[in-house]
C-alpha positions, -999 to +999 in steps of 0.1 A: +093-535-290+113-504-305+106-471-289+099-444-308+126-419-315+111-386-302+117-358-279+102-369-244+077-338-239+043-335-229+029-323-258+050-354-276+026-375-249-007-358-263+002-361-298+009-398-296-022-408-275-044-394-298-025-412-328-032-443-304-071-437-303-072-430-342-057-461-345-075-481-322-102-466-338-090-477-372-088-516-357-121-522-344-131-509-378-108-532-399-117-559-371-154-554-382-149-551-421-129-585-419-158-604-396-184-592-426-160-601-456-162-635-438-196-641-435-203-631-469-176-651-481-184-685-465-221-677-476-210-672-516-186-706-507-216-727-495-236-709-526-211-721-549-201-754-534-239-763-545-241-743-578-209-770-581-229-799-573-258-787-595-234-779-621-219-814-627-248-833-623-260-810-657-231-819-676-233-854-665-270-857-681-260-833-709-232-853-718-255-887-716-278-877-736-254-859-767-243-900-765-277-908-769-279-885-794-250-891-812-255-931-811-289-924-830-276-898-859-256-911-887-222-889-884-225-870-910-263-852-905-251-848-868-215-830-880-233-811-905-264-802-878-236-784-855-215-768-878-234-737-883-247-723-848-275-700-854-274-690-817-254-656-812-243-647-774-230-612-756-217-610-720-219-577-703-203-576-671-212-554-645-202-548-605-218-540-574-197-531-544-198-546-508-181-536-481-154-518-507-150-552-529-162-549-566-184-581-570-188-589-607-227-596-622-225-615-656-256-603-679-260-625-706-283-615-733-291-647-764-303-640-798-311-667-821-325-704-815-299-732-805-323-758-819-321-738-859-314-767-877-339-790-897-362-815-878-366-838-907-334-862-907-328-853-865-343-870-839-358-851-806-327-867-786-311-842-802-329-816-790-325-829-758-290-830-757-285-795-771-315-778-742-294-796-716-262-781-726-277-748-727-285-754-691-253-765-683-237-732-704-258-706-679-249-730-647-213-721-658-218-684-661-236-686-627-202-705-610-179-685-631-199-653-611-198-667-578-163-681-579-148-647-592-168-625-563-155-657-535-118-647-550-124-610-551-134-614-517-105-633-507-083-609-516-099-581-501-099-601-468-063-611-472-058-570-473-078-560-442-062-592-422-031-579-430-042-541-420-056-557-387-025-574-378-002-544-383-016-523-366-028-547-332+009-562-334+030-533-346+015-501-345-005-499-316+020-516-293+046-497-307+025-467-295+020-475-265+055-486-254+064-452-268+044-432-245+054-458-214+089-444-225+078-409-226+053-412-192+090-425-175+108-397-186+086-375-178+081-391-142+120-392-137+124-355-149+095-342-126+108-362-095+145-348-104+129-314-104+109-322-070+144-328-057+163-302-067+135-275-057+138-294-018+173-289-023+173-250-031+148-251-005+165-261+021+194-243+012+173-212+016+164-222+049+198-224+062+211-193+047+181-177+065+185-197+095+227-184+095+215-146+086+191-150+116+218-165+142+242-136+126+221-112+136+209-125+170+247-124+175+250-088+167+219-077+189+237-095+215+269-079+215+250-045+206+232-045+245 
């Protein structure tokens, strides 16, 4: 790991070990946004792996019975039943936010009657067929919801994994063997300092220790 290029100080030290707390800090919180984007994920991917199911079952019957439908009508009354939908449809789309992720809520508002046309020359397979594709039209609103918040959330967990891993593999190590550096430096400096104050020391001591024989000397000659 790269240290750091800074100026091996003790203030330097404090600086950096409380940018490795903030950021050890910032982890466990990442850690635990991830762990919930998740679980809510793999709930709305269970959710929508049934909506799924549900969903081609519907067209399945909805498509059997416009065949029904279809082998019943002459051509014509059936071409000319459909080719004016009476049935007008808005989408509003909305979002709520979890855990920082917009997750979209489709609002769909219907005005009109799908079944407009003229019971007189259609038959009630008709109506049938039609009711069932209306089914199958809101199941695909309700999977087009959930698959767009399971993608939304995707992403979002993409991001924080990414966040997570930089700073547990980069970052924070990258801290830490900084101040290792540092806390060495530091350690050499202080025991070079220890070293040369024994060394004045004791050079003290033995210019005191010659003064003192100096002057024993001259009280000896003196008597």
């Amino acid at each position: 790991m790269a240290i750091k290029n800074v100026t091996a100080t003790r203030m330097t030290m404090l600086n950096l070990k409380n940018q490795t707390k903030v950021a050890e800090r910032g982890h466990k919180l990442l850690k635990d946004k991830q762990d919930g984007l998740m679980q809510e994920f793999l709930k709305i991917v269970h959710k929508a792996k049934a909506l799924r199911v549900e969903v081609e079952a519907a067209i399945r019957e909805a498509n059997a019975a416009f065949l029904e439908a279809q082998a019943l009508l002459p051509k014509s009354i059936l071409e000319n039943t459909l080719s004016v939908p009476a049935q007008k449809l808005s989408l509003k789309v909305k979002t709520k936010n979890v855990m920082s992720v917009k997750i979209p809520i489709f609002d769909l508002h219907s005005k009109g009657n799908p079944l407009h046309y003229g019971l007189v020359q259609t038959r009630g397979e008709l109506d049938i067929a039609i009711s069932k594709f209306s089914k199958v039209f809101i199941l695909l609103l309700q999977l087009a919801e959930i698959e767009k918040s399971a993608e939304n959330l995707a992403i979002e967990i993409e991001k924080t994994r990414r966040r997570v891993n930089a700073l547990e593999y980069t970052l924070i190590p990258y801290l830490k063997d900084t101040l290792k550096f540092i806390g060495m430096k530091l350690g050499e400096e202080e025991r070079s300092g220890i070293v040369q104050t024994m060394a004045i020391k004791n050079m003290i001591e033995q210019q005191e220790a010659l003064k003192q024989r100096e002057f024993e000397k001259q009280a000896a000659v003196a008597a």
